[in-house]
N, C-alpha and C positions, 0 to 999 in steps of 0.2 A: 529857189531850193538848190543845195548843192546836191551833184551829180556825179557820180564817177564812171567816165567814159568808159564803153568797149571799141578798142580799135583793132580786133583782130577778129579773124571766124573760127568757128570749131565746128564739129561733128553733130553736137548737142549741145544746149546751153539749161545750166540750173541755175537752184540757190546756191548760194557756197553755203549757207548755213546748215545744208541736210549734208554737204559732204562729213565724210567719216576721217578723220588724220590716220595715216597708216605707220609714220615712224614713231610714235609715240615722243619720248624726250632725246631721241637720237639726236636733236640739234637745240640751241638755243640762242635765243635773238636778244641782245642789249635795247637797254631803252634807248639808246643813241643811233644805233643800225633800225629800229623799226621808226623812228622819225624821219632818216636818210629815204627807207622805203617807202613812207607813206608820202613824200613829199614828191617820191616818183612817180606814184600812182596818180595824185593830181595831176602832174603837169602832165605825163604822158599818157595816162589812162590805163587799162588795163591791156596788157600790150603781145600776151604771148597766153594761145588756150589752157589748160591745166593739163597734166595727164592724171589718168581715172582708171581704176581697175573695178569694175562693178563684179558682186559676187552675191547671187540673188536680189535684193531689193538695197541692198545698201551699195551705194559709192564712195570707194576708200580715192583718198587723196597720194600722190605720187612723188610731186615734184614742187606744189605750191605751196606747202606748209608754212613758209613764212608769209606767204603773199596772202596766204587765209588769215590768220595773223592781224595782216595791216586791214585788210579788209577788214573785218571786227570794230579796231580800234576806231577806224574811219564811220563805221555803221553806228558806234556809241557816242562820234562825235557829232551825229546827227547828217550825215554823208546818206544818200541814195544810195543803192548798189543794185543794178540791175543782173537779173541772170547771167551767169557769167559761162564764156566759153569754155567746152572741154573736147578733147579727145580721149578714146578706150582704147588703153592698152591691155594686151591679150596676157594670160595667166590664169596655168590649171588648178592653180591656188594660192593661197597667200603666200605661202614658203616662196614660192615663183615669184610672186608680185613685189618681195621684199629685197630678194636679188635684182630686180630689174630696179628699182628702186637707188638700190645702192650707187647706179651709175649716173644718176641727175644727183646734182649739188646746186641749191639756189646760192646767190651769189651773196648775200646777209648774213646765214645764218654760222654758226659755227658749231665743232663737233662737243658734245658733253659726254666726257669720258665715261661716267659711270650710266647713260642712256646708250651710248656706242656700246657697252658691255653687255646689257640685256638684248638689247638689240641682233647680235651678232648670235647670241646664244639659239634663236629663235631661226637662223637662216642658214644656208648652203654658202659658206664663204671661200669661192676660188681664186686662186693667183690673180686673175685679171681684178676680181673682183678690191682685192686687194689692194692692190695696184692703182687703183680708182679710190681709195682712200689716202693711200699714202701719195695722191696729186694734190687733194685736197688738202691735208694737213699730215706734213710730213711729221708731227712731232709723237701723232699719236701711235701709240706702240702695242700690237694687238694682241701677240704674244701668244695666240690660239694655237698655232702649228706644232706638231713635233716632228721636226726637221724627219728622223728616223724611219716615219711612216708615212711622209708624205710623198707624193709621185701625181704627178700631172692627168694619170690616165683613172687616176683613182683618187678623187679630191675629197676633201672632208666633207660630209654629208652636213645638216644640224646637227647638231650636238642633243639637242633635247629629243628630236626623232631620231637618232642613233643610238643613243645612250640612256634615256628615260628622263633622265637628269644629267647636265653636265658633269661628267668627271672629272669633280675639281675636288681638292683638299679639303673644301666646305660642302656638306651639303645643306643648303638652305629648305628646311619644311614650308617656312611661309610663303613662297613662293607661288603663284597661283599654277602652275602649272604643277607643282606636285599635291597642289588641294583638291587641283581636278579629279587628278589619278586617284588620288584617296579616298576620294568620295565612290567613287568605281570600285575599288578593292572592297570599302566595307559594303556596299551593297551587293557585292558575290559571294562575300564572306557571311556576314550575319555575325559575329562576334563581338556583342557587347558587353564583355566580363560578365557576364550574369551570373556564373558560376562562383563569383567571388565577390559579390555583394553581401555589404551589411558583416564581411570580414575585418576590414578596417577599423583604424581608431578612426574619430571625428579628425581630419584632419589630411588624412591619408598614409599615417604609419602609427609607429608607439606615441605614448603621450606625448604630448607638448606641439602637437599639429605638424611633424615633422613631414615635408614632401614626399608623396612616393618619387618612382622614375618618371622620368618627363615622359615615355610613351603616350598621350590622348589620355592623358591621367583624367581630366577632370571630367571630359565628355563621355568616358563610358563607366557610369553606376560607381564611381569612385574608388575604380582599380585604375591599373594602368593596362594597356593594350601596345603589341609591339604596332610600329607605325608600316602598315601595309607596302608603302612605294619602297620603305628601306627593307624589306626582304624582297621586294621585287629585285632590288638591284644588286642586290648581293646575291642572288641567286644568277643572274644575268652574268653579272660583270664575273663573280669568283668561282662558278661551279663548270664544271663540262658538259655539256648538252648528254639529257638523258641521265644523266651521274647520279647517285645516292648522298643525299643531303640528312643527316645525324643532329640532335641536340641534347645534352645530358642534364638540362635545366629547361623544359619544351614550354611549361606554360599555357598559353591561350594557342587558340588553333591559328592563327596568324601565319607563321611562319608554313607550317607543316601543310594548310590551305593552298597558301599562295605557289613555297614550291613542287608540290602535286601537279596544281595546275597547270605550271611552265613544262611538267613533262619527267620532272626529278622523282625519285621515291625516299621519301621521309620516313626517317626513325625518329622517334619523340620519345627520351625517358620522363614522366612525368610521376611525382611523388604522390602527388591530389588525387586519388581515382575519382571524386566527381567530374576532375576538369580531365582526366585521361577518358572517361567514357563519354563525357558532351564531344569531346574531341572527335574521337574516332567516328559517332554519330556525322559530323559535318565531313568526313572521308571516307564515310561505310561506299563499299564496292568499290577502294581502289589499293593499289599493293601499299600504300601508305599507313602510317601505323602509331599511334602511341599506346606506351606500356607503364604500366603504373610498377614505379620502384623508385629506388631511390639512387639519384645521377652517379654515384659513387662506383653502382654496381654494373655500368656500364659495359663493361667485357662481358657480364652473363650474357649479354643481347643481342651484342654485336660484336663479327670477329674484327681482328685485328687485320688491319691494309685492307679493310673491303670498303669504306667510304670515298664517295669525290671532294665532300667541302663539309666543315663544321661550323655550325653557326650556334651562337647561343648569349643570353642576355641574361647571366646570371643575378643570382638576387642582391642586391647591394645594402650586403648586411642587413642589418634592422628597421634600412627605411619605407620598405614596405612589406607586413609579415602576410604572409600568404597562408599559413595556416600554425595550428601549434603542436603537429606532429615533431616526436625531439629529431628528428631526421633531418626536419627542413632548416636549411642552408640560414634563411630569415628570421628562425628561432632558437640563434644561439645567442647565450646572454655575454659573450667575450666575443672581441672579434677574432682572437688565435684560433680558437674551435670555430667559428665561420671560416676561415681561411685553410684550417685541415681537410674541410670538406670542401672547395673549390677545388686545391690543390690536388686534391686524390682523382676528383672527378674530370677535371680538364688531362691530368697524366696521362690516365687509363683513355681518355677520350683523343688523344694524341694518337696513343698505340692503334685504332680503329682507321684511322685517316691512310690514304695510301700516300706514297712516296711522290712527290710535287702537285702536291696540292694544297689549297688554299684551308685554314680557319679563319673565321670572321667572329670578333666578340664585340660586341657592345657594349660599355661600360659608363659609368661615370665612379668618380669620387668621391666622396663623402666624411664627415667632420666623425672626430672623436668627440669626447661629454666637452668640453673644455672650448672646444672649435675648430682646434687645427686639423688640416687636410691629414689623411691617413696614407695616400698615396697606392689605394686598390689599386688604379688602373698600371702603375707600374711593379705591384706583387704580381700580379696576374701577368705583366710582360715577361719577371722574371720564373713563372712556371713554366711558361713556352720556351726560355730562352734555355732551363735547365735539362729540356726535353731536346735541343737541339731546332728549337724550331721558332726561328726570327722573325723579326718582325718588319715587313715589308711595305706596309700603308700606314698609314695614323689617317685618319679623315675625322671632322668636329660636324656632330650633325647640331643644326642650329634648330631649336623648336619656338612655336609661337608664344608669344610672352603671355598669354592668356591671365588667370589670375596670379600670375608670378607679381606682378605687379602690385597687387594687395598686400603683399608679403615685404614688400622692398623695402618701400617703408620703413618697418619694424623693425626689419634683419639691419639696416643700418645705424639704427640705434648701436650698434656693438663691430660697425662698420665691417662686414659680412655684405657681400654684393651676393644678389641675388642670380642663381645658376637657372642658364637656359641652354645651356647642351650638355650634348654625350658625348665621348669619344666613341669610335669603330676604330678597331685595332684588325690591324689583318696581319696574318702571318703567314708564313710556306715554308712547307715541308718540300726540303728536294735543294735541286738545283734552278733556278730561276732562269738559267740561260733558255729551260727548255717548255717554258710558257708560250713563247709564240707558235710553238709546233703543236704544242698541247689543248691551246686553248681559239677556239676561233673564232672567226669575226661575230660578235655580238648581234641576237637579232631578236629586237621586239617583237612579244607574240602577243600581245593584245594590244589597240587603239581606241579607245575611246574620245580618240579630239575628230574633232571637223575641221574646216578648212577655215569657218570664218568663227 
């Protein structure tokens, strides 16, 4: 029977097959380099213990991922593999165990740039740490730092435990770490459009099955719902601690929920008094607030320069009506008259913002009768821009393809690619030089992760 030597001792000795891999696809091994290695493993055996980072009942692997690897291939090839050696290396959690990690490189494997990405997003990445990559392969280019704010004594933290979500130009929904968060948000929320069930055509707007907005359109009773981790983060990332957060198109209790909870106080004009009283119901006994009127009439409610951030997810035209009041934004039968009441309403919603600080709007675009793009999300840049008030971010929030996919199909008959984001538009009022005094360092106020 063949046999695959141990010629070393460890601490402890397992299966390799209950270990757990801890880089994920950070590395990948050619079918040429794992024959080179298995042909090592024969002759010399197994020759050096593993390092392990145990975290309750499971053993994450450290440093042998490729050697597990050949192991495997060797196991299928009808190969013995007796328990093999390890030693435990210490780490107060994964975040820890993934830096320490960083600094063993087996000698086979090489780096896969788009697992090097995710990977990185996940950890405390320091100069040395760095430094330890670029010995490894110099070609990769990590690009995470910004020279500006970086300082030795103050290293970048993760980026996903720093920032909720990496502050990048994209944000990605399908990501399992913003699925987690979401799943937490709507389980403190309770908000599942109920309020606006059975308002819909079959389809989710006017005749011909036209899509609502991507917000969790399909999963809640067939509205849309705003997506819980993006007002977490725009409350985080765009508003000032404590500050009064405004919306003149409010909607579902989502936003006005979530920023309550971070500690903000929320104005909500809302037009629907069903969905203004469920609302205020899930914020009774806090200074938070929605009022039923119609978003135009903005200045009745609130004065002008008393807000910190504006956020809002106005309705995008007729692709999803939300009611048949002739007020609502979603039931005008032209888009000029949809667009007088944007434009009145975001002005007047301008004049309430105080002088450097942030609006935040979420949009997408949407086709005339014919197909061609209408170009909303840059009418709407040019109401900010006529107000004096520029535009500072662009970010594409990427949603899950869920049943977009049934649609594709069809939509390409007329070769129309099927839409899976939004734009978030950010703008500032003021002078930008004076953000970093204004706004400071970002700090998560709830965790729902564990370590493993």
């Amino acid at each position: 029977m063949k046999a695959i030597k141990i010629t070393c001792d460890g601490t402890d000795y397992v299966d390799f097959k209950l270990l757990v891999p801890l880089q994920g696809d950070l590395k990948t091994l050619s079918e040429e380099n794992l024959g080179k290695l298995k042909k090592s493993i024969i002759k010399y055996g197994f020759t050096a213990p593993g390092f392990v980072w145990q975290s309750g009942k499971k053993k994450y692997v450290m440093d042998m991922h490729q050697r597990i690897k050949a192991l495997n291939s060797l196991f299928e090839e009808g190969y013995t593999i007796p328990d093999i050696p390890i030693v435990y290396i210490q780490a107060k959690n994964k975040t820890e165990a993934k830096q320490k990690l960083l600094h063993i490189s087996s000698q086979y494997g090489e780096f896969n740039r788009s697992g090097l990405d995710d990977f990185l997003l996940s950890i405390n990445s320091d100069a040395e740490l760095l430094e330890t990559l670029r010995l490894v392969d110099d070609e990769v280019d990590l690009g995470i730092f910004d020279d500006d704010n970086y300082n030795e004594e103050n290293t970048p933290g993760s980026l996903v435990d720093k920032f909720i979500v990496p502050p990048f130009s994209i944000l990605d929904t399908r990501q399992g770490y913003w699925q987690e968060r979401k799943r937490y948000w709507r389980g403190l929320i309770g908000d599942n459009g109920e309020s606006r069930e059975k308002k819909l055509y079959k389809g989710g707007g006017r005749k011909g099955g036209v899509t609502a907005k991507l917000h969790d359109f399909n999963a809640n009773n067939g509205v849309s719902l705003l997506d819980p981790v993006l007002a977490e983060i725009m409350n985080n990332w765009f508003c000032t601690p404590g500050g009064k957060t405004y919306d003149p198109f409010a909607g579902d209790t989502v936003f006005g929920y979530v920023s309550n909870y971070l500690g903000h106080t929320f104005t909500g004009i809302e037009l629907r008094k069903n969905q203004a009283d469920l609302n205020n119901l899930r914020l009774a006994n806090t200074k938070s607030k929605y009022i039923c009127d119609d978003g135009q009439n903005i200045l009745k409610h609130i004065k002008k320069n008393s807000q910190d951030m504006l956020f809002s997810c106005p309705p995008y035209y007729n692709l999803e009506v939300y009611s048949d009041l002739k007020e609502d934004a979603s039931n005008q039968k032209n888009y000029a008259d949809f667009m007088k009441i944007i434009s009145r309403a975001f002005t007047d919603s301008i004049e309430c913002l105080k002088t450097d600080r942030f609006a935040v709007i979420t949009i997408g675009d949407i086709r005339n009768k014919v197909g061609f793009y209408r170009r909303f999300a840059d009418d709407v840049k040019d109401i900010f821009k006529a107000a004096g008030v520029l535009l500072y971010n662009e970010l594409i929030l990427v949603e899950p393809i869920g049943t977009t996919a049934l649609r594709a199909g069809n939509a390409m008959k007329s070769r129309k690619v099927a839409k899976t984001h939004q734009n978030i538009l950010v703008f500032f009022k003021g002078d930008p030089k004076k953000i970093k005094d204004l706004f400071p360092i970002i700090e998560v106020k709830i965790d729902e992760s564990t370590d493993v």
